[in-house]
VOGU-3710 file (C-alpha; in Angstrom, 3 decimals, decimal comma):
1> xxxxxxxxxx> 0,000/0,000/0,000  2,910/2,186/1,187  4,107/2,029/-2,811  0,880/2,565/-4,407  0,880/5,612/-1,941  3,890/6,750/-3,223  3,459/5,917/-7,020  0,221/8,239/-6,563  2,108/11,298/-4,982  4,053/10,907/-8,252
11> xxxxxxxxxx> 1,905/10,840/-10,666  -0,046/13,928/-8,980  3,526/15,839/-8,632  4,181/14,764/-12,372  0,671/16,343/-13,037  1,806/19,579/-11,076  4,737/19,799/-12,907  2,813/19,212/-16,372  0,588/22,259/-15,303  3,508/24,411/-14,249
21> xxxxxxxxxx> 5,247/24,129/-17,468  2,666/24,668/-19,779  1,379/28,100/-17,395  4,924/29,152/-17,638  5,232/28,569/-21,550  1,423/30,753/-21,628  2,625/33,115/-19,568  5,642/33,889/-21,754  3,950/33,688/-24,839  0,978/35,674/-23,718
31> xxxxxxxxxx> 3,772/38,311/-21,902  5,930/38,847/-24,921  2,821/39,174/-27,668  2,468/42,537/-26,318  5,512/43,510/-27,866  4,607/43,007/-31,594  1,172/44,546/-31,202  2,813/48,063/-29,971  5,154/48,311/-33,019  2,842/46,800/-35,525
41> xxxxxxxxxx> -0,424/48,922/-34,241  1,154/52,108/-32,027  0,713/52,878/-28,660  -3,108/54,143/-29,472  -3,836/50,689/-30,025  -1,458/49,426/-27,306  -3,276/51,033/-25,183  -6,811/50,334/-26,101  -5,747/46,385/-26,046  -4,365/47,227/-22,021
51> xxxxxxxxxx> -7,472/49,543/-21,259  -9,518/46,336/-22,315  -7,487/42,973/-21,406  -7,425/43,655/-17,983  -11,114/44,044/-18,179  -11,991/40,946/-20,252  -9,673/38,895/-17,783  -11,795/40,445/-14,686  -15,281/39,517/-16,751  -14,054/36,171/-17,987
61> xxxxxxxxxx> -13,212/35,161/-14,012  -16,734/36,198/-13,361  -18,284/34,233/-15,934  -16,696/31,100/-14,545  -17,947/31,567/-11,000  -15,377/29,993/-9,550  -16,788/26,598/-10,806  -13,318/25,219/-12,483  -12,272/24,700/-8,555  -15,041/23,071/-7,396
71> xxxxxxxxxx> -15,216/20,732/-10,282  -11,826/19,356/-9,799  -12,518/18,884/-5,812  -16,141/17,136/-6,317  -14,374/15,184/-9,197  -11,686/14,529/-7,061  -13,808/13,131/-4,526  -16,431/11,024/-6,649  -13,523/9,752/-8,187  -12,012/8,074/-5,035
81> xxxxxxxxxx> -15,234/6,966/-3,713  -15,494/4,759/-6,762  -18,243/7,290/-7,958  -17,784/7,752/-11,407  -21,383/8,233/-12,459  -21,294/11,508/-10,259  -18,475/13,107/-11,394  -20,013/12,755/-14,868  -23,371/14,706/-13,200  -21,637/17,587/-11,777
91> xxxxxxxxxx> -19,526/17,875/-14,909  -22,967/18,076/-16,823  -24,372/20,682/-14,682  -21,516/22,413/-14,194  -20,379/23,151/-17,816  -24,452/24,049/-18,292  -23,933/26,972/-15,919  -20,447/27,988/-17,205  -21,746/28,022/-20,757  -25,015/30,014/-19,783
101> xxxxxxxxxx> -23,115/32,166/-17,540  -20,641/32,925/-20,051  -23,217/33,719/-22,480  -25,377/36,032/-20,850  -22,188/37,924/-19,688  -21,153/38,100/-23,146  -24,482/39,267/-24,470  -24,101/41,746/-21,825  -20,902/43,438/-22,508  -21,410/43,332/-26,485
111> xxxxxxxxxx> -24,789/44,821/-25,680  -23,390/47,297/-22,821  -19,986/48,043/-24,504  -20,982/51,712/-25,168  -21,440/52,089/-21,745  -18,575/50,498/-20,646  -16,675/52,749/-22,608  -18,692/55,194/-20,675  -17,354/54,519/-17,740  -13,807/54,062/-18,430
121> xxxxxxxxxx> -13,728/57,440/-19,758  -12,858/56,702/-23,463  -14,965/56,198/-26,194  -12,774/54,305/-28,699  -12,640/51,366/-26,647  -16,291/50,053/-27,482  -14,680/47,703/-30,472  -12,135/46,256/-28,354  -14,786/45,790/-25,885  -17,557/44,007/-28,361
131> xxxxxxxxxx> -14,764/41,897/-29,684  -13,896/40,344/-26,032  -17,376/39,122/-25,712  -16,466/37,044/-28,045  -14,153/35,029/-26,054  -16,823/35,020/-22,703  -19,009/33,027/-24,776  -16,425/30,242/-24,937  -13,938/30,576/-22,252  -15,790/29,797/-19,246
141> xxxxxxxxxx> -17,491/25,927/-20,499  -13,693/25,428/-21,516  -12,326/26,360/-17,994  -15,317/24,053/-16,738  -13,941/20,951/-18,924  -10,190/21,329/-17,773  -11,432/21,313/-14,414  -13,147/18,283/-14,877  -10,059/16,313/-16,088  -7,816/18,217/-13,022
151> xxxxxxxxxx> -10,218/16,573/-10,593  -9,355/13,318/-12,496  -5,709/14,030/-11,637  -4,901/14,285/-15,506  -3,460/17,357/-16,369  -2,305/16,461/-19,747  -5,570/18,115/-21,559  -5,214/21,162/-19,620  -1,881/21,545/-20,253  -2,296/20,729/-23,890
161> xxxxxxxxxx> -5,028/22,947/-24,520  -3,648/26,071/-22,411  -0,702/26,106/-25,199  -2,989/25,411/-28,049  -5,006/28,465/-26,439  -2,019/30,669/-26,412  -0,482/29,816/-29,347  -3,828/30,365/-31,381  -4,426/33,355/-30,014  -1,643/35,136/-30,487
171> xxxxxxxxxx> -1,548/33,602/-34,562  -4,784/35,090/-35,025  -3,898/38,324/-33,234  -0,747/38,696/-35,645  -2,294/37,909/-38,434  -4,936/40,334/-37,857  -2,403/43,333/-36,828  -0,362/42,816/-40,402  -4,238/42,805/-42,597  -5,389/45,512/-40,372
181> xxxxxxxxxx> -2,332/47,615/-40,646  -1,686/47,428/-44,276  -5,473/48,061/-45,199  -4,898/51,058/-42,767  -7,223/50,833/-40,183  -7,885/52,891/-37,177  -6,125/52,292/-33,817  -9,989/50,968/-32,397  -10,007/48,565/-35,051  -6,939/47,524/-34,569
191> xxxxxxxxxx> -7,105/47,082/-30,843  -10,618/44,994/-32,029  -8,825/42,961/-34,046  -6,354/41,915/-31,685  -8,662/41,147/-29,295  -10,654/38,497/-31,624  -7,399/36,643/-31,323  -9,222/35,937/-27,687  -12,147/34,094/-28,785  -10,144/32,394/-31,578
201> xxxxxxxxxx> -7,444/30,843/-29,420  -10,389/30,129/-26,382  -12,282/28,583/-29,271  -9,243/26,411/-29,816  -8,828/25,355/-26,526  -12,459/24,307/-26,103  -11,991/22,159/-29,043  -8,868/20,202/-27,819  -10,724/19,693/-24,641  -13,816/18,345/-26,220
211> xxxxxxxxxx> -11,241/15,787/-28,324  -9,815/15,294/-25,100  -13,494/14,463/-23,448  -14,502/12,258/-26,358  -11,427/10,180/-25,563  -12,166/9,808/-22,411  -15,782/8,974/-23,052  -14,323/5,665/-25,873  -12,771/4,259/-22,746  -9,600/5,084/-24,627
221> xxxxxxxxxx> -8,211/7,319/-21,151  -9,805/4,565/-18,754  -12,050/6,058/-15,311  -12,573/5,153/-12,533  -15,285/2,525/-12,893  -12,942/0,735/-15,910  -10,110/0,186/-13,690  -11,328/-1,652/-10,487  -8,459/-0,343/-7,664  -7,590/2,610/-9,022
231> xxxxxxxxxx> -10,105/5,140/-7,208  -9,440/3,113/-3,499  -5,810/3,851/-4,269  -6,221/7,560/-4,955  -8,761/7,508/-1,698  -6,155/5,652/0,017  -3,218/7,924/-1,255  -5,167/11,194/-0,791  -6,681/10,393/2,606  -10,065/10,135/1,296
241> xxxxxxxxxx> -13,174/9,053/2,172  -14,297/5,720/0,069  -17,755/6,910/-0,088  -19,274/10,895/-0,358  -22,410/11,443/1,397  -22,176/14,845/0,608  -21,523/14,415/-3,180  -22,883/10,927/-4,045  -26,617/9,111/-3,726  -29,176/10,678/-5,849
251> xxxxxxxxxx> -29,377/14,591/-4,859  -31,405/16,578/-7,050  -29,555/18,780/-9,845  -30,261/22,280/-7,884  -28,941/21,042/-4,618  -26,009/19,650/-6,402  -25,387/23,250/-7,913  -25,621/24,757/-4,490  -22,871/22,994/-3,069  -21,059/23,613/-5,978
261> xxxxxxxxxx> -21,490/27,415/-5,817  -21,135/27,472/-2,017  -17,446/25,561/-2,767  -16,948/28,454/-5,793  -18,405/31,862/-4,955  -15,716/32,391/-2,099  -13,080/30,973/-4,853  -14,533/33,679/-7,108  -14,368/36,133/-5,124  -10,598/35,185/-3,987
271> xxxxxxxxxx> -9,530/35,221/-7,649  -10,937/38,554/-8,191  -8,754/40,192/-5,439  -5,228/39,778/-7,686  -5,790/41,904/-10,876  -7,393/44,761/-8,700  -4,444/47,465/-8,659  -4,247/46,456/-13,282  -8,463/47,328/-12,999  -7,890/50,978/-10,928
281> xxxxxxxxxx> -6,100/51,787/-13,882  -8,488/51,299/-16,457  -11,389/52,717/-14,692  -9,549/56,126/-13,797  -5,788/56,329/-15,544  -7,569/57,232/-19,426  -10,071/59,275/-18,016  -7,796/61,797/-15,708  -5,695/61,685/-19,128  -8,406/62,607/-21,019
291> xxxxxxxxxx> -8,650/66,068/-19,255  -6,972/68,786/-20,908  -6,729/66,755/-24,129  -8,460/64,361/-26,927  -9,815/60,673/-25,910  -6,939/59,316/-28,717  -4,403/61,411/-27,353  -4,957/59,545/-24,139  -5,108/56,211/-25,253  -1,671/56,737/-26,886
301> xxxxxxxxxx> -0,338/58,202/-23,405  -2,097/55,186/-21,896  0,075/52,830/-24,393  3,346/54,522/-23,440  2,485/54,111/-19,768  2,206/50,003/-20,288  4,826/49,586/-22,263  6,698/48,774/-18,999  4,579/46,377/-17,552  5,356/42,938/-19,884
311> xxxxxxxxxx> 8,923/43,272/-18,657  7,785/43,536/-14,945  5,267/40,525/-15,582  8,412/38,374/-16,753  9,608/39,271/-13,254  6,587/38,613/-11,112  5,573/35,304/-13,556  8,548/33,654/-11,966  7,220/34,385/-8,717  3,919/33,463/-9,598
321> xxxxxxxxxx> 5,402/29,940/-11,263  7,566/29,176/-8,233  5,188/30,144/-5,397  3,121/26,595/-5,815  6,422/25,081/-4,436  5,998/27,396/-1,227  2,419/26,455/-0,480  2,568/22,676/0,135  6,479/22,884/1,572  4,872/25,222/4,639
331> xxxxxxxxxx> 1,379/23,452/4,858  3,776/19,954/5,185  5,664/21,991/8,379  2,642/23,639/9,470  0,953/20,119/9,972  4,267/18,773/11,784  4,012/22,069/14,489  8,007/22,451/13,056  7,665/26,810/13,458  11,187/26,584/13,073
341> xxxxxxxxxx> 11,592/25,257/9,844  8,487/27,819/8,833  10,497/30,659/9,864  13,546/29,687/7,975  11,707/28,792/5,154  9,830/32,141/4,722  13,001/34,528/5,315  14,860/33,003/3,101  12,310/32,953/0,364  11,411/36,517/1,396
351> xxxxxxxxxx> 14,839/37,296/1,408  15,997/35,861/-2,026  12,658/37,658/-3,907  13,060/40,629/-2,455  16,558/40,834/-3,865  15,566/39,387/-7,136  12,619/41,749/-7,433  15,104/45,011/-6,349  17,461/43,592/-8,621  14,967/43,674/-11,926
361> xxxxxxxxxx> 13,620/46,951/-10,803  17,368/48,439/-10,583  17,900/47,128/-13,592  15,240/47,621/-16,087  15,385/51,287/-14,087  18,790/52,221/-15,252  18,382/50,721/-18,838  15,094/52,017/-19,265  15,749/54,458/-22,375  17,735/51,487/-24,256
371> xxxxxxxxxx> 15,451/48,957/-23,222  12,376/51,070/-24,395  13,964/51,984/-27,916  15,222/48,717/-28,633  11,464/47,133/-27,950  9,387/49,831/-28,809  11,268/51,560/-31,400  11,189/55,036/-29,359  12,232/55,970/-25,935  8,861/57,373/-25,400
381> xxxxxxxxxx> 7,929/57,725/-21,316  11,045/55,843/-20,441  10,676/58,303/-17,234  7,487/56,332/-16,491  8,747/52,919/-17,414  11,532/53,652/-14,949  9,201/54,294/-12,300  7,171/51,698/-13,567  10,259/49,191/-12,923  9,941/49,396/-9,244
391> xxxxxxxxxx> 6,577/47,566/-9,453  8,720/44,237/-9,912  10,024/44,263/-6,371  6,629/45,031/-4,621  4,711/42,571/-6,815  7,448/39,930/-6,708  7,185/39,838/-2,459  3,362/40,035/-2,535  3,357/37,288/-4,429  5,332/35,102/-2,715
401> xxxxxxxxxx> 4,561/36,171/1,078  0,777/35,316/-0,183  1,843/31,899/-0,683  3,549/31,522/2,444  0,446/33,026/4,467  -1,688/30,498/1,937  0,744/27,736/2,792  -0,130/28,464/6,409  -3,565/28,461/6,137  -4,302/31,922/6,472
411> xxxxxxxxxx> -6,196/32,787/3,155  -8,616/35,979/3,713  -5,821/38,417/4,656  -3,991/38,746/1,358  -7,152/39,113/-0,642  -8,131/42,174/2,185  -4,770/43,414/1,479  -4,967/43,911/-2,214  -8,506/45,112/-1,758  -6,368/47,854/0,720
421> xxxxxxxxxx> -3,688/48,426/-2,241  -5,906/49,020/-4,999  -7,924/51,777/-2,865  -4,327/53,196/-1,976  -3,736/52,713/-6,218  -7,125/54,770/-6,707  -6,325/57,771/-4,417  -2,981/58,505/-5,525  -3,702/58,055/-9,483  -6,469/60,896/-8,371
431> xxxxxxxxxx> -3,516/62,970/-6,694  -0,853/62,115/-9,099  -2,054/61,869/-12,453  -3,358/65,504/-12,968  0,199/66,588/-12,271  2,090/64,120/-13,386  0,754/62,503/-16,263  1,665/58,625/-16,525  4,725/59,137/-14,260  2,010/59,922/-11,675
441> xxxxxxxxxx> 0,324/56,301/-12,612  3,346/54,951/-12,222  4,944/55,981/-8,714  1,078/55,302/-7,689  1,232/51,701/-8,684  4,780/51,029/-6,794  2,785/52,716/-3,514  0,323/49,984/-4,233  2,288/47,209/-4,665  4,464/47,997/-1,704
451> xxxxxxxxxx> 1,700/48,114/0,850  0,506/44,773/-0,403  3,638/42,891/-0,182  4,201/45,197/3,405  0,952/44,282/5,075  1,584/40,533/4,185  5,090/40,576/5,475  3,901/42,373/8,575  1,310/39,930/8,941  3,909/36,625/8,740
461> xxxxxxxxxx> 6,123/38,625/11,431  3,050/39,536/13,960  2,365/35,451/13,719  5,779/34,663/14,604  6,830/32,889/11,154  9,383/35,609/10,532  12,414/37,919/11,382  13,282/40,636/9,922  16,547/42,058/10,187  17,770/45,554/8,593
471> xxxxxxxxxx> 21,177/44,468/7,205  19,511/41,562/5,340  16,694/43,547/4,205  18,650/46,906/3,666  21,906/47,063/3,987  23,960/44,530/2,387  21,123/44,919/-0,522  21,811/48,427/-1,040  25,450/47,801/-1,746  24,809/44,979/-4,127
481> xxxxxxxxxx> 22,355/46,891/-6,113  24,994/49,716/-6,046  26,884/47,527/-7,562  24,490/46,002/-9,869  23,226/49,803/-11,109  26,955/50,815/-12,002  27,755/47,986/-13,637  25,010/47,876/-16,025  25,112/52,209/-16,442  28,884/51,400/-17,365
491> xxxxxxxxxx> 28,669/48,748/-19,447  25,392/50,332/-21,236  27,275/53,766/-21,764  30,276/52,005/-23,256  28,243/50,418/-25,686  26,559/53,669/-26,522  29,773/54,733/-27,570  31,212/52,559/-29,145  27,622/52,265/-31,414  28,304/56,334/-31,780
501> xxxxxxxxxx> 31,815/55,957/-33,267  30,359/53,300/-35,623  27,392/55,352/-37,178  24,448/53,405/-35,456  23,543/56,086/-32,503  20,411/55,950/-31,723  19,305/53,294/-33,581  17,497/50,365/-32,249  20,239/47,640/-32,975  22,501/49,954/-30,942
511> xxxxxxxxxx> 19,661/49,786/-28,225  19,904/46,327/-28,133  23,055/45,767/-27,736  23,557/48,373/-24,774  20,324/46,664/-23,128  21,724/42,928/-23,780  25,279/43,778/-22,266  24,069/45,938/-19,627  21,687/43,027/-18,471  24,668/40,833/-18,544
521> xxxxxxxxxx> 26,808/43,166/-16,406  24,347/43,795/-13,843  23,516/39,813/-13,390  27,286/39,832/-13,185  27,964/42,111/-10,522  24,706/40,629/-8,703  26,272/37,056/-8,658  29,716/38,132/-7,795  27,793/40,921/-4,833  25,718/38,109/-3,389
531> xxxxxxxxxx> 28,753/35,445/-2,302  30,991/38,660/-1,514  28,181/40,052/0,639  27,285/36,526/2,519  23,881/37,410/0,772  24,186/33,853/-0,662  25,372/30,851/1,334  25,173/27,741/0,365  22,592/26,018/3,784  20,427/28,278/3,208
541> xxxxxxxxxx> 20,091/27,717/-0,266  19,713/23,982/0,133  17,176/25,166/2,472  14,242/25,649/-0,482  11,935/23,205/-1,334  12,591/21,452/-4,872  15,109/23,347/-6,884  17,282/24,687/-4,254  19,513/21,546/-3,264  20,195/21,496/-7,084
551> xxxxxxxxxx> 20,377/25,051/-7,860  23,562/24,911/-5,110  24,823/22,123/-6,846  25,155/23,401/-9,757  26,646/26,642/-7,505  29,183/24,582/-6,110  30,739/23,156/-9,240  31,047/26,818/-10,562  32,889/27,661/-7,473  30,878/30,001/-6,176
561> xx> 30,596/28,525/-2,727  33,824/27,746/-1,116
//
């Protein structure tokens, strides 16, 4: 039993790591798209597509109700109660309300766009807007189905369609932005047409899922009730019960769906809490830039102002990606009452982002002109993309001390804490905006960010999982990203140079290059800082759960620990 135990933890951690990859190739892909839809449609449509993405997201997580959760628990469950028959049932009813949900709300906002736009201060978003709809109508019942096969513990179809979803997408979104373009269309249309890329790439993913469910359906994936064992195993591995009284037996359909909802509404609601600080934008950043000048002329300052933010997501998508480690690693100490091994494990992690996060934002801060010509063909706001940088170490520790607190149980508290940031977002975009234009937008967001990743990091210390101490936080950093900041200025200027001497100043291949070697020279001068500093050392490394042992391995051999 103790082997079947253990070849089921592996199969589920192989699932985890299935998921992970494929959310980290999605992320990337989804990320870096942003890049070719600023130079091929201008920052009025780059920031149409941002005024209306975040929104869509926010709509699209509303639509779903939560329900992709509670499908993969009450799967989860039926399944290792040897309950096949009503994990089928809730699937049914569940991808019913999804797709009727996700209907009606898309009916809705194609219907309501104009007065979306209303709202948001900015009428040449109501294209962009109709287009998203699109996706609602198909998103949500395809969210439903890769729940379905989560609770089954396969996470090949999710996985599978998640890239498929991407990929599509951003193919039709191209595609669109080089017909568009070259039949000259407006920046609305254009920002439109992107946005169909959406419902094209969610329509994609619904269809590998449904191959996926037909599959299943031929027997030629096997269930539960073909392969006698299997579900007592998973009971037995997940320390379930064999039968469900809540879940099995023959409850009606509505009182299935209310225990359903009452698993998904507070899920919902949970979910909605992250992208707060991106929706204060959108509901007041184009509308105080509006005043005092045309609704285009703020869309393309709008545009400018996001041009920092995929390079800050790049940061804070590694954080995202590696904070699943965190969450089970604590929960596993929390259960054996070892507070000790909690507290080392959340300074260190604390520690290690912190520095990463400082490190991008130093970074990306003192190549901000190069890195914003190279990518966007103009240095354009680079003032605001600079300010913009300091978002990555803020976001990076909110991100990761929400995991810990998750990991420890405590749930509530950094959704309450966002809420907290976003109102701090909204109150200093109404202060700072009027005089400072996107800059303003910009040191508003860091405020935000910090207080999040601040209130959870005071709320870890006031339980007594963590330590703070002023050199580690402050000291020894500052001199390492001294360090870091010169190297990359000197290295950058050199290269601007030597690019002048040669003809190619100012150009964006001499951008490039000063971006790409200063990068190199700070990451330099931040792995040289952190052994010279002690900022590094080698048991504490060891110390993280699943890639640290190796990561300080691979350390050693380069001689980096003595």
């Amino acid at each position: 039993m103790r082997m079947k135990k253990s070849s089921q933890g592996s199969k589920l951690l192989e699932g985890a790591f299935i998921l992970s990859a494929a959310a980290i190739l999605t992320k990337l892909i989804g990320t870096l798209q942003k890049i070719p839809l600023q130079n091929m449609g201008g920052d009025a449509a780059f920031g149409i597509y941002n005024t209306v993405y975040p929104l869509y997201n926010m709509l699209a997580t509303v639509a779903m109700l939560g329900l992709p959760a509670a499908i993969s628990k009450f799967v989860a469950e039926a399944s290792a109660g040897r309950n096949a028959a009503e994990g089928r049932k809730v699937l049914r009813i569940s991808a019913l309300t999804t797709l009727l949900s996700g209907l009606l709300l898309a009916c809705a906002v194609y219907a309501g766009a104009p007065l979306l736009a209303k709202w948001i201060g900015n009428s040449h978003v109501t294209a962009a807007l109709r287009s998203s709809a699109w996706a609602l109508a198909v998103v949500p019942l395809m969210a439903a189905l890769r729940g379905y096969f989560q609770g089954l513990h396969n996470m090949v179809p999710t996985a599978v369609s998640q890239v498929v979803e991407q990929t599509v997408r951003v193919g039709v979104m191209i595609a669109l932005l080089l017909y568009l373009t070259r039949e000259g269309a407006d920046a609305a249309s254009i920002a439109a047409g992107a946005l169909l890329g959406s419902a094209a790439g969610g329509a994609a993913g619904l269809l590998v899922v449904l191959l996926y469910l037909r599959r299943h359906r031929q027997g030629r994936e096997p269930d539960a009730e073909q392969q006698p064992g299997t579900a007592a195993e998973e009971a037995a591995a997940l320390e379930l019960p064999a039968t469900l009284p809540a879940a099995g037996g023959r409850s009606a359909p509505g009182s299935r769906l209310r225990r359903l909802l009452g698993y998904s509404l507070p899920v919902m609601l949970g979910l909605l809490a992250t992208p707060l600080i991106g929706l204060v934008d959108v509901f007041t950043v184009p509308r105080l830039l509006a005043s005092g000048q045309s609704d285009a002329a703020a869309m393309v300052q709008f545009g400018i102002y996001n041009r920092g933010l995929p390079l800050v997501q790049l940061v804070t998508m590694l954080a995202t990606s590696l904070s699943v480690v965190f969450i089970p690693a604590l929960a596993d100490a929390n259960y054996r009452g070892d507070r000790l091994l909690i507290e080392k494990r959340c300074s260190l992690s604390l520690r290690w982002f912190w520095l990463l996060g400082l490190a991008a934002s130093v970074g990306l801060a003192v190549l901000a002109v190069p890195v914003n010509t190279a990518l966007y063909g103009d240095a354009a706001g680079s003032g605001a993309m600079a300010w913009l940088a300091f978002t990555a170490a803020g976001g990076t520790v909110s991100i990761i001390s929400a995991a810990l607190l998750q990991g420890l149980g405590i749930v509530r508290a950094p959704a309450l804490h966002l809420l907290a940031a976003a109102l701090l977002k909204a109150a200093l975009n109404l202060l700072l905006i009027p005089q400072q234009g996107i800059a303003g937008a910009a040191i508003a967001s860091v405020a935000a960010n910090g207080a999040a990743a601040a209130l959870n990091v005071l709320l870890l210390r006031r339980r007594g999982y963590l330590r703070l101490r002023f050199a580690d936080a402050a000291v020894r950093p500052a001199a390492l990203l001294a360090g870091l900041a010169a190297a990359a200025a000197a290295v950058s200027y050199g290269a601007s140079a030597a690019a002048e001497a040669a003809g190619l100043g100012g150009s964006r291949t001499a951008a490039l290059a000063q971006s790409v070697l200063g990068v190199l020279a700070g990451c330099a001068a931040f792995a040289v800082g952190a052994v010279a500093l002690r900022l590094l050392r080698e048991e504490e490394l060891r110390q993280l759960p699943g890639f640290g042992p190796r990561l300080a391995d691979k350390l050693k051999r380069l001689r980096l620990f003595p």
